[in-house]
C-alpha positions in Angstrom: 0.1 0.6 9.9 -1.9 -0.8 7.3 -2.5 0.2 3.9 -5.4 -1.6 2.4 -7.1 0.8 -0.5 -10.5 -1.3 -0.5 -10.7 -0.4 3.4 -9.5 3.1 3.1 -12.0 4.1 0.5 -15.5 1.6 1.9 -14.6 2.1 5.5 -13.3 5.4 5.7 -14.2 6.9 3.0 -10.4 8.1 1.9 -8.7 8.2 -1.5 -5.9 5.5 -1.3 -3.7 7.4 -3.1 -4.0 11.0 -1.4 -3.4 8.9 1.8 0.0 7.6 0.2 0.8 11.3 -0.7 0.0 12.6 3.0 2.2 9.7 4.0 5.2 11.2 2.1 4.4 14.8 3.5 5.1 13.0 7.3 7.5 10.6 6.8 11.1 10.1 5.1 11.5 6.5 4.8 8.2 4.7 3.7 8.9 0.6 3.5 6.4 -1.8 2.5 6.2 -5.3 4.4 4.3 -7.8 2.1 2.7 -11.1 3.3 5.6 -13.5 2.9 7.9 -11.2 5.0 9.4 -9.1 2.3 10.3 -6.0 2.7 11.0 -2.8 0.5 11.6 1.2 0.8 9.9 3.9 -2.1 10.4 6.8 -2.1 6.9 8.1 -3.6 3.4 7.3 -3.4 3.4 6.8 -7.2 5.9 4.1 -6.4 3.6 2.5 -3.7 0.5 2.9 -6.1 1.9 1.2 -8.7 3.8 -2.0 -6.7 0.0 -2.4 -4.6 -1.5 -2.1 -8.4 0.7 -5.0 -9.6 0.6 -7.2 -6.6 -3.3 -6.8 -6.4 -3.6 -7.8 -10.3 -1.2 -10.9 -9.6 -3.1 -12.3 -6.6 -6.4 -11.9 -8.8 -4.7 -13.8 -12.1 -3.5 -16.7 -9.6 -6.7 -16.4 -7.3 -5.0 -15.6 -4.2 -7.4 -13.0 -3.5 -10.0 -11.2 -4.7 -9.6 -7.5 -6.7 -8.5 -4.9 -4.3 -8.0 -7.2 -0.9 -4.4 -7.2 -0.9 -2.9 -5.5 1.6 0.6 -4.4 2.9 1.9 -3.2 5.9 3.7 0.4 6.1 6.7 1.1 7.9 7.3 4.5 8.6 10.2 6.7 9.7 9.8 10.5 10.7 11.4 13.2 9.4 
């Protein structure tokens, strides 16, 4: 799936980071696929907050994109 917090809060009108928690609640394994193909695991929201926090403020500093358009893709496994 696709976690983009500027969708999730204009389009459906959800708070990023409650969906991140309710992520957690379902799933064990919670890895993040970034643009270039990277991949990575957390093992809490508050971890996926802040990497999606840092990444966002990096592509604004190098103009990459603008605030709060960067997105990753989620890769979930069940408990």
């Amino acid at each position: 799936m696709e976690f983009n917090p500027r969708c999730l809060k204009e389009v459906s009108e959800l708070n990023p980071q409650d969906f991140l928690r309710k992520l957690f609640e379902i799933f064990e394994d919670v890895h993040i696929v970034e643009h270039s193909g990277k991949q990575s695991l957390f093992k809490s929201a508050e971890e996926v907050w802040k990497y999606w926090e840092d990444k966002n403020e990096e592509a604004v500093k190098t103009n990459w994109l603008p605030d709060g358009m960067l997105h990753f893709e989620i890769l979930a496994k069940a408990k």
